[in-house]
N, C-alpha and C positions, 0 to 999 in steps of 0.2 A: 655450428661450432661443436666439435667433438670434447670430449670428456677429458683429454691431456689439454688441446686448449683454452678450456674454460677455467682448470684448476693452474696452466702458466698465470692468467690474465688476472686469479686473484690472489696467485702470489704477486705480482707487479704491483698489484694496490696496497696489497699491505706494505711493501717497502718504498711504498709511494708515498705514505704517509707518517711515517717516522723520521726523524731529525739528521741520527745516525747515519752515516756511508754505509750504503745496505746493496746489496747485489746479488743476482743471481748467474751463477756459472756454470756451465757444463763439466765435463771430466776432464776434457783438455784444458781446462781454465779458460776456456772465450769465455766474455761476457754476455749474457743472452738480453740481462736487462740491469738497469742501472741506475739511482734515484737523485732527486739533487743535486742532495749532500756530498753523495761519491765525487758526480762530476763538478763538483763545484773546486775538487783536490786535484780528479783528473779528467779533466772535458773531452778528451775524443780518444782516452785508453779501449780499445777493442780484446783485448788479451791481458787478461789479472795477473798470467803468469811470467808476463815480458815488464810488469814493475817489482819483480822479485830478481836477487843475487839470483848469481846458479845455485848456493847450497840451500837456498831457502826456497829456489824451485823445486828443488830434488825431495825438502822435507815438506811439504803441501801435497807432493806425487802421492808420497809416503802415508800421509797422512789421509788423504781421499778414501782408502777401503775404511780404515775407522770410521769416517765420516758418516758409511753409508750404515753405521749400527749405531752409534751416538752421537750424541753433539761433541764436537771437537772445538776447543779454543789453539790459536795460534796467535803469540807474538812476531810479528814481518815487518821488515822492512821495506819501505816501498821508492821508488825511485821512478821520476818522471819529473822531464822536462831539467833536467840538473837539479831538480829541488830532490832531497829524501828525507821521508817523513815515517816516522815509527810510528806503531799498530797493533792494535790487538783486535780480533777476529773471530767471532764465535759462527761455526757452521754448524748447518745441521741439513742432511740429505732428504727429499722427496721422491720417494721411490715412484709416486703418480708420472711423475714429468722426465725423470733420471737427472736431475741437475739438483745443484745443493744451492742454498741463501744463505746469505754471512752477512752479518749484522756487523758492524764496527767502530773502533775510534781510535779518531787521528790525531796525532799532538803533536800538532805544532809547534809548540814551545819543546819537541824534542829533534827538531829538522838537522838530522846528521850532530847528534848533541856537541863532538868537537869542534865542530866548524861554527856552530850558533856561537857558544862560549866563545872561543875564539874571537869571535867578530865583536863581539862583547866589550872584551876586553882591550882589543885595536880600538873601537872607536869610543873609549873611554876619551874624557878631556884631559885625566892625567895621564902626562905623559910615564912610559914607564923605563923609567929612569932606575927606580932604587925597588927590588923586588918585593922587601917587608911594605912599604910604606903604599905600594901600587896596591898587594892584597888588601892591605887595609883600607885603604878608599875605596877598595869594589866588591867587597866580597858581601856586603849587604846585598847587589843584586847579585852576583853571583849565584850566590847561597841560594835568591830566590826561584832561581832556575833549576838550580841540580838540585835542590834539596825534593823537586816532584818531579824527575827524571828516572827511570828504572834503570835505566843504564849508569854505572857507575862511573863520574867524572871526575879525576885527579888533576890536579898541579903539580910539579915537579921544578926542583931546580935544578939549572940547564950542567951543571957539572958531573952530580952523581948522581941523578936520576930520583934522590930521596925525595921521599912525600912531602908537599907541603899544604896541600889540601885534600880533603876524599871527601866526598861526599856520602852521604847517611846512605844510599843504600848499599856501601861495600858491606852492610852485613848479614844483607839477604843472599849476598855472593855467596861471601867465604869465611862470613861468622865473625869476623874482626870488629871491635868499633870505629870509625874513622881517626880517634885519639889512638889507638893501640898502633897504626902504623905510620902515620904521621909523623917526620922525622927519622924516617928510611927509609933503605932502596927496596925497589922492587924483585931486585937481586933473593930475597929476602923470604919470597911468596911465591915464586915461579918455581915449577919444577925443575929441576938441574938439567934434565932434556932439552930444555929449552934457554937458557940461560946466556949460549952465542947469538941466538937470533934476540934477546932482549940488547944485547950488545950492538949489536949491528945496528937495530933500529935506535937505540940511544943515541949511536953516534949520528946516524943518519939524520935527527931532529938537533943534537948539539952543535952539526955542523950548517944547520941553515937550510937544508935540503928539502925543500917542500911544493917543488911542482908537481902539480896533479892533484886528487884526491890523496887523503893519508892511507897509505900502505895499511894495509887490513893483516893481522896476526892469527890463526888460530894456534891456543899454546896451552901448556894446562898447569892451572894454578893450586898451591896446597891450601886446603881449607885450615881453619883453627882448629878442628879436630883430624887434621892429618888426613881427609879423606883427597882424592884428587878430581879434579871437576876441569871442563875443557872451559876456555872465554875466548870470543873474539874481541882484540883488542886495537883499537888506533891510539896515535898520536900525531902530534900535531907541532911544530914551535914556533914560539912568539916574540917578535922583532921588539926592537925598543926603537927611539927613534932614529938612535947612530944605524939602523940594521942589525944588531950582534943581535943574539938570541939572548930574550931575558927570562923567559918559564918555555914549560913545555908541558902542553895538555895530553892528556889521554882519556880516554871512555873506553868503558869492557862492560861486556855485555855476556850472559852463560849462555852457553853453546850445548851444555851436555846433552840435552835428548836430541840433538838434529845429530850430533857426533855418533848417538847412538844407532839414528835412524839410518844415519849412513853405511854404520859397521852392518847392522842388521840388514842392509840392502846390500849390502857388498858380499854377505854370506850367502844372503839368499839365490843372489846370481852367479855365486861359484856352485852350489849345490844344484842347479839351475843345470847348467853346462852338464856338470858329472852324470846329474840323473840324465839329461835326453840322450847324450854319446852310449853310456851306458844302458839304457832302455833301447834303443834301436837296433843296438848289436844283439840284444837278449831276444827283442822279439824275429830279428834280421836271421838269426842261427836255424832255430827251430823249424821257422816257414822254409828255411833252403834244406832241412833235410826232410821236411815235408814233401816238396816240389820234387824232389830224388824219385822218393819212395814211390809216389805216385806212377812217373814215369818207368820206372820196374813194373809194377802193378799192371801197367798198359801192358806192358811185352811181358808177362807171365802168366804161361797156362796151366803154371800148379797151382790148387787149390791153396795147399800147406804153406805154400812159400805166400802165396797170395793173403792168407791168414797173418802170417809172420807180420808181412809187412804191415798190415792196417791195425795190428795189435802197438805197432813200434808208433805209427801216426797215431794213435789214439795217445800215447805217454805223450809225445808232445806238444800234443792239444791241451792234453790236462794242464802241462807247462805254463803253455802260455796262457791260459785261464787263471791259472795264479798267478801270475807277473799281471795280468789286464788287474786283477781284483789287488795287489797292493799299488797299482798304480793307480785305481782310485782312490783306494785309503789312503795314499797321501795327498792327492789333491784335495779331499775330502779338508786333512788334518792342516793344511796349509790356506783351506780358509781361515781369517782369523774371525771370523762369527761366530758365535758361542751360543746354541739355542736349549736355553736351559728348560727343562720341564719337570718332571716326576716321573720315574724309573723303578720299576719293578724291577728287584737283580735278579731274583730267580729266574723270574719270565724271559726276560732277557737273554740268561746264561742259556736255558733250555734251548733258546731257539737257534743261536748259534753254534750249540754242540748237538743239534738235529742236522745243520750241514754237513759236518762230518762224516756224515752214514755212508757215504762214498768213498770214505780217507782208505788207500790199501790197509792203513794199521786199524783201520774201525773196529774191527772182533778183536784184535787184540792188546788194546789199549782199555784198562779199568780205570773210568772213571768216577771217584765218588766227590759227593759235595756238601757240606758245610754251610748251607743258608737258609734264615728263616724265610719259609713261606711267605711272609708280610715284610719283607727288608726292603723296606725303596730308599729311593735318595733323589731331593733336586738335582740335574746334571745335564749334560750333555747327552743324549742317550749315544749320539751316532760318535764319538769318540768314543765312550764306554765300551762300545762295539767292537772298536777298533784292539782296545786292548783285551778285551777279554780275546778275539778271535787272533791276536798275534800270539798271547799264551798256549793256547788252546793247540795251535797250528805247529809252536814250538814243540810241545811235549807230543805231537801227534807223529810227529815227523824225527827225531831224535831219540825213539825209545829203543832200548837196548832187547834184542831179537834175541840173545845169550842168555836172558834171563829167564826162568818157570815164571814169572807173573811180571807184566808190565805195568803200572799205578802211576795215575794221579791223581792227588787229594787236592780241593780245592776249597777253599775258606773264605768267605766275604762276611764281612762285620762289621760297623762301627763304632771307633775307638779314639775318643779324647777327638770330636767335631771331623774325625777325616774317615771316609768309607779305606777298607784295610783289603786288600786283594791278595791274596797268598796262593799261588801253586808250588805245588813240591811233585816231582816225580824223581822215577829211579832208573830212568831213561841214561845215555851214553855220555850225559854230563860232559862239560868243558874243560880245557887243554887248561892248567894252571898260563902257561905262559901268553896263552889269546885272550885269557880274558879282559885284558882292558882294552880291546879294541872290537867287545862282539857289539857294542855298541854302534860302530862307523857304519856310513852306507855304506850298501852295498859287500860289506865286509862277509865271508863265508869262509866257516871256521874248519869246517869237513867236508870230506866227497859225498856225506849224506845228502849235503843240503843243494837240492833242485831247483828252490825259487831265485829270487833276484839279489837277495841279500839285504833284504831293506827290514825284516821281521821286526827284529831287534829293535834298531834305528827306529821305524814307526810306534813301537813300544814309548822309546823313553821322547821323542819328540810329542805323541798324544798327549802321555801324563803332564809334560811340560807347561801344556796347552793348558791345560784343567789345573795347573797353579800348584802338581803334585812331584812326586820322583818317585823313582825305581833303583831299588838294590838287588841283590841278588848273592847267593853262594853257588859253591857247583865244586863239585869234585871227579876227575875224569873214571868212571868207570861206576860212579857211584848213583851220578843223578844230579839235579838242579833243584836248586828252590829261589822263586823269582818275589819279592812284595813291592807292590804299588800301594803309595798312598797317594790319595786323591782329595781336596779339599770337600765339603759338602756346607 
């Protein structure tokens, strides 16, 4: 038995012998192995990712590179066999084997919480008849169910919607006590964007309508302090004996970080598209007047012209050697792995302004610097990299040729827990009216600029990364001054 299956066989054991629904999964979400307790919930699920919604597929997807640098917890839904049962999941990755283990717990007593309630309350012995007097004979077990429910479960009466029960955790939601909205509509807490689809679905519940599961809501609610947070929300309505509807349930549950994970997946795959269209035309250019040149080269028996040409191939070598090098910096910077260590800045800064001895503006570009000999910092060194060498790359490539002396001064210190990065030069400075946009991919501001457009951009998305920002001024004709702060 080799070394990856020795180390599968004794993760196996240890969630063999734990209580908890414990499993191990792959990156697609198969199940590799499975204890139990799991199957004791779900006996022959082969696929963890086929008892999740699609959105809570899509935020597990999401969630998997986290996975592979810390433990990640996840609230899920889980669904199998018509039964659905709420969860909470802490993973944590083994890089030995490439699959992660999740540990977990199932609650039962939270199985689809409207439909549980619900059923609850149908097979009461009172009939419900009279709405106050039906709450008040059940809400002893009621209570005893949503009051240890995380999902937040209301009653309603079937008219206008107004509270007539909440349960204690609306105010982990949205800050309210269950008494602050009790005795009103939901009208009331919803954002106004949403406000026809509470309508509809009222009516859809007042008017008896409840074939199928309850219609699932994502809608975004205002908190007590005015902030707005996304919830998914069902409801549900409750017959009396003639059939009319006599209450109507609802359960909401916070959505906000899967909303979020969504949006930040949804940018990451437009940026996605832009950069490859754009990256293949940039390197697709250069090689076709490569391919040109060369063919000249073949049928030319002047030396001079022969020179000419391979002096022209050599610029868009260089080219594309810089569009290769920020195209790893960004794949670099779109890990989101963060390998913190201790950083020498000076060392650092030295070594990547020793690259530049090749830059055409190398002799004529003065660079001075501003750091103590002993300045380190815990950090990321290989981002650090990134920005000092997008500064660096900027001022090397945009300095003013008009000018008797071209400078740039550079400063690193830290200042009130954050390392402080100041370049200033007196280079060809920016257009007042581009400047809110030097930041866009891809975006290029002059005919100076040769590489791919992404300098900028990889600037402020790095610092981002490191939990910092970038400002800047710039005056056209005068020069640029760029500062990053950066957390330490």
């Amino acid at each position: 038995m080799n070394t990856v299956d020795l180390l599968f066989e004794q993760s196996k054991k240890i969630i063999e012998i734990t209580d908890q629904p414990s499993l191990i999964i792959n990156a697609q979400s198969a199940i590799l192995a499975a204890n139990a307790a799991f199957r004791h919930y779900f006996d022959d699920s082969a696929d963890f990712g086929l008892l999740l919604n699609d959105p809570e597929r899509l935020q597990i997807q999401v969630a998997m590179e986290e996975m592979k640098h810390d433990t990640t917890e996840l609230l899920l839904t889980l669904t199998y066999q018509g039964k659905v049962l709420s969860s909470k999941w802490k993973f944590q990755y083994l890089k030995e084997i490439d699959a992660f283990v999740g540990f977990g717990e199932v609650y039962a007593n939270e199985t689809a919480s409207v439909e549980e309630v619900a059923d609850l309350l149908k097979s009461s012995p009172t009939a419900i008849t009279d709405i106050s007097s039906h709450l008040s004979a059940n809400m002893d077990k009621f209570q005893l169910i949503t009051d240890h429910i995380s999902d937040v479960v209301c009653l309603h009466h079937p008219e206008d919607a107004r509270y007539l029960y909440v349960s204690p955790s609306v105010k982990s939601l949205v800050g309210f006590e269950p008494h602050e909205m009790e005795g009103k509509t939901p009208y009331e807490f919803f954002h106004p964007d949403f406000i026809q689809l509470l309508e509809r679905d009222h009516q859809r519940s007042a008017e008896g309508k409840s074939e199928g599961p309850p219609p699932q809501m994502d809608v975004m609610l205002v908190t007590k302090t005015g902030e707005k947070i996304w919830a998914s929300v069902h409801s549900e309505p409750l017959f009396d004996e003639k059939g009319e509807v006599a209450l109507i349930i609802s359960s909401s549950r916070d959505i906000s970080k899967r909303k979020l994970a969504e949006q930040d997946l949804m940018l990451k795959n437009t940026e996605l598209n832009a950069f490859s269209y754009r990256i293949s035309h940039d390197l697709r250019s250069p090689l076709t007047s490569i391919m040109g040149l060369i063919n000249l080269i073949v049928h030319e028996d002047n030396i001079e012209k022969i020179k000419e040409y391979t002096g022209i191939i050599s610029s868009r070598v260089d080219a594309m050697d810089r569009l290769i090098h920020s195209i790893m910096d960004y794949a670099r910077n779109m890990n989101n792995r963060k390998v913190i260590e201790e950083v020498e800045l000076k060392e650092l800064l030295d070594s990547i302004k020793r690259d530049y001895r090749f830059h055409p503006n190398y002799g004529i570009l003065k660079v001075r610097c501003e750091v103590e000999e002993s300045l380190s910092v815990r950090q990321d060194p290989e981002r650090l990299k990134i920005i000092f060498n997008c500064l660096l790359s900027n001022a090397y490539n945009f300095l003013d040729r008009n000018k008797e002396e071209s400078t740039l001064d550079i400063r690193l210190a830290i200042k009130e827990g954050e390392l402080s990065i100041e370049f200033d030069d007196n280079g060809i400075g920016i257009k007042e009216e581009i400047q809110p946009q030097v930041f866009d991919m891809f975006y290029r501001g002059t005919s100076l600029s040769q590489g791919a457009g992404l300098g900028l951009y990889l600037l402020k998305q790095t610092a981002k990364k490191l939990d910092g920002q970038v400002g800047f001024t710039s005056q056209e004709g005068q020069g640029s001054s760029f500062r990053v702060q950066v957390a330490v």
